[in-house]
N, C-alpha and C positions, 0 to 999 in steps of 0.2 A: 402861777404868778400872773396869769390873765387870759379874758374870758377865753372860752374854748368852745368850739363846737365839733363834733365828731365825723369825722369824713369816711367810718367806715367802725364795723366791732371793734373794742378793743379786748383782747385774750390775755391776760395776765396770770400766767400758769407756771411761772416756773420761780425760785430764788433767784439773785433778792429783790424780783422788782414781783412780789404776792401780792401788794396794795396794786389798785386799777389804778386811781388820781389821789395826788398828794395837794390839797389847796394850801396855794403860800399865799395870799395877801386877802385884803376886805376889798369887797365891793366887786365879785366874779360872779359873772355868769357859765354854767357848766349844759352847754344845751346838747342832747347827748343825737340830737337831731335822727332821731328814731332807733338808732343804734343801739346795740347793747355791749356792756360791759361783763365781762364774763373768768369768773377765777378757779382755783383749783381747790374750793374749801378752807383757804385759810386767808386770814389778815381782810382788809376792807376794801370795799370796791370804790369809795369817794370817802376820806377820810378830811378833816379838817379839826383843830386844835389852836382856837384864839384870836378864828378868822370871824369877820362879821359883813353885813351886808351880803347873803351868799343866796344864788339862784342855782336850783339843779331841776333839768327838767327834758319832757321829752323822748322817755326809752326805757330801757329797762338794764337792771341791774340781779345779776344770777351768778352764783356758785360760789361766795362768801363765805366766812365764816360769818360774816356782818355784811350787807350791803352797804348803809351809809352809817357813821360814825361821828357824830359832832360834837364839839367839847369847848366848853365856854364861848360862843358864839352868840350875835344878835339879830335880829332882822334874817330871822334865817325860811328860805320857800323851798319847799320839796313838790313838785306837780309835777300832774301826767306822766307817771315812770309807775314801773312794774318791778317788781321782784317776785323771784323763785327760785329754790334750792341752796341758800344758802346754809351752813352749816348749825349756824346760831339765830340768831333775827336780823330781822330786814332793814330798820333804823334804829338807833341808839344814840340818844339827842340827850345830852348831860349839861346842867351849868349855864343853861343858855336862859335868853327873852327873847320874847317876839316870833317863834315858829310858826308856820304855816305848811300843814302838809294836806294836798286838797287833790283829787281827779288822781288817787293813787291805787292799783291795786298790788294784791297779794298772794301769794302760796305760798301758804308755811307749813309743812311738814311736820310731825310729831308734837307731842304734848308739852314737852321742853323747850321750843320755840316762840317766838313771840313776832308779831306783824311789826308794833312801836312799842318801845320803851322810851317812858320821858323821864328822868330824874332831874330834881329841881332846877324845873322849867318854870317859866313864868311866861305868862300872855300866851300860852300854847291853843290852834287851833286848827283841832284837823276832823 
C-alpha cells in the first residue's frame, strides 16, 4: 500500500504467505534495492491486479512459479531486476497500457517457459 524498498532478501517459502509482494494501491515504487526476492516454486514474487502507476526495480526475483504478474494495470516499469528459476515464466503482464521493461535479464529454464508474456498489452516496450 506504499513504496517500499528492501532492507534485506526477502524468502517467501512457506503457506499462506507463497506470493513475495502483494501491491495494494497506484502510484508505488517497489525498489528491491539490490535485494532478491526468493520462493519456493509456487504463487508470485510481486503480484498486482488493477494497480496503476507502478515501479519495480533494482534486484532480482527467483524461485516462482511466476516472478512478476500484472493484471489490468497502466504506466507500468519493470528495470534493472533479474530473474531465475522460476517455476513457469519470469513476467506475465495481461490487460494493461503503457509497459516498460528495460536493463532486464533472464534465466529461463526449459522449453515450456517463457522470459515475458504480454497479452493484450498496448504501448508495450521492452
Amino acid at each position: 500500500m506504499t513504496d517500499t524498498t528492501l532492507e534485506s532478501d526477502l524468502i517467501c517459502d512457506s503457506e499462506p504467505f507463497s506470493d513475495g509482494l502483494v501491491i495494494g494501491a497506484d502510484n508505488l515504487t517497489i525498489d528491491l534495492n539490490g535485494y532478491t526476492i526468493s520462493g519456493a516454486h509456487e504463487d508470485f514474487g510481486i503480484v498486482s491486479d488493477g494497480f496503476s502507476g507502478l515501479t519495480v526495480n533494482n534486484g532480482a526475483v527467483s524461485g516462482f512459479e511466476t516472478g512478476v504478474h500484472f493484471h489490468h494495470g497502466e504506466d507500468v516499469k519493470i528495470t534493472q531486476l533479474t530473474f531465475a528459476g522460476q517455476s513457469s515464466d519470469s513476467i506475465v503482464i495481461g490487460v494493461s497500457r503503457d509497459v516498460k521493461i528495460t536493463d532486464t535479464g533472464f534465466s529461463v529454464g526449459g522449453s515450456d517457459r517463457s522470459a515475458i508474456i504480454l497479452w493484450n498489452v498496448h504501448d508495450a516496450k521492452v
